[in-house]
C-alpha positions in Angstrom: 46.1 66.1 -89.6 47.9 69.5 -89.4 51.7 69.8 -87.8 54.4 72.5 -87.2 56.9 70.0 -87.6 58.9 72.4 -90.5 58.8 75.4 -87.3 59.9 73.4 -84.6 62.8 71.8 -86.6 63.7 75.4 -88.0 63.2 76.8 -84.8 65.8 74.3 -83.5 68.0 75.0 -86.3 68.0 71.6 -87.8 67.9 70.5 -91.6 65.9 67.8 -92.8 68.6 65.6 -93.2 69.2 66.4 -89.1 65.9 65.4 -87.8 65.9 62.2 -90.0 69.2 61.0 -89.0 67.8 61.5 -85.2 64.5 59.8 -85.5 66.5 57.2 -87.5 64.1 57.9 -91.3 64.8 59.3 -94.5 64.9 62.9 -95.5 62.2 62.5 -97.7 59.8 60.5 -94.7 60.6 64.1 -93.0 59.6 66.2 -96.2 56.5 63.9 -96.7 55.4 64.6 -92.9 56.4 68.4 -93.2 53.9 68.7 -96.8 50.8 66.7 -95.0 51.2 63.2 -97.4 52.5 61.2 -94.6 51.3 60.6 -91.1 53.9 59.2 -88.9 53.1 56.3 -86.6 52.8 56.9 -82.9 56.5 55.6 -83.0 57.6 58.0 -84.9 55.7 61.1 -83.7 56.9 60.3 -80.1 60.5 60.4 -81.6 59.8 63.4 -83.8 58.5 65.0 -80.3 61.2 63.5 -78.1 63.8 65.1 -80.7 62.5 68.5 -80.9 61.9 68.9 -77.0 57.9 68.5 -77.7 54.5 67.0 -77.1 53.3 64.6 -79.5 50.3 67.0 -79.1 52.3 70.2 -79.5 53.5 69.0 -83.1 50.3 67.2 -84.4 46.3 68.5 -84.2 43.6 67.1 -85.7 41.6 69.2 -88.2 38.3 69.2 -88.6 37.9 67.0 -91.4 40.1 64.3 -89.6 
């Protein structure tokens, strides 16, 4: 699974630490999402979306090998 988590967040102006204290997760949950070795639940996607003024679909696409 791809995401432009790291662009939105920038794009919002918002550190690591920011975002993870929103969504209510650990810096390094964000960090692990942000480098592709995590995939949030659908709980946490919809909060990552929610925070950043998104789509869950806007943020995460499937790749090909998905």
């Amino acid at each position: 699974m791809r995401n432009i988590l790291r662009e939105e967040r920038t794009k919002n102006e918002l550190t690591q630490i920011q975002l993870a204290d929103i969504v209510g997760v650990s810096r390094q949950s964000i960090i692990a999402i942000e480098t592709k070795k995590y995939t949030p639940t659908i709980i946490l996607a919809l909060k990552l979306a929610k925070a950043l003024n998104k789509k869950v679909e806007e943020l995460f696409f499937l790749e090909n090998d998905d």
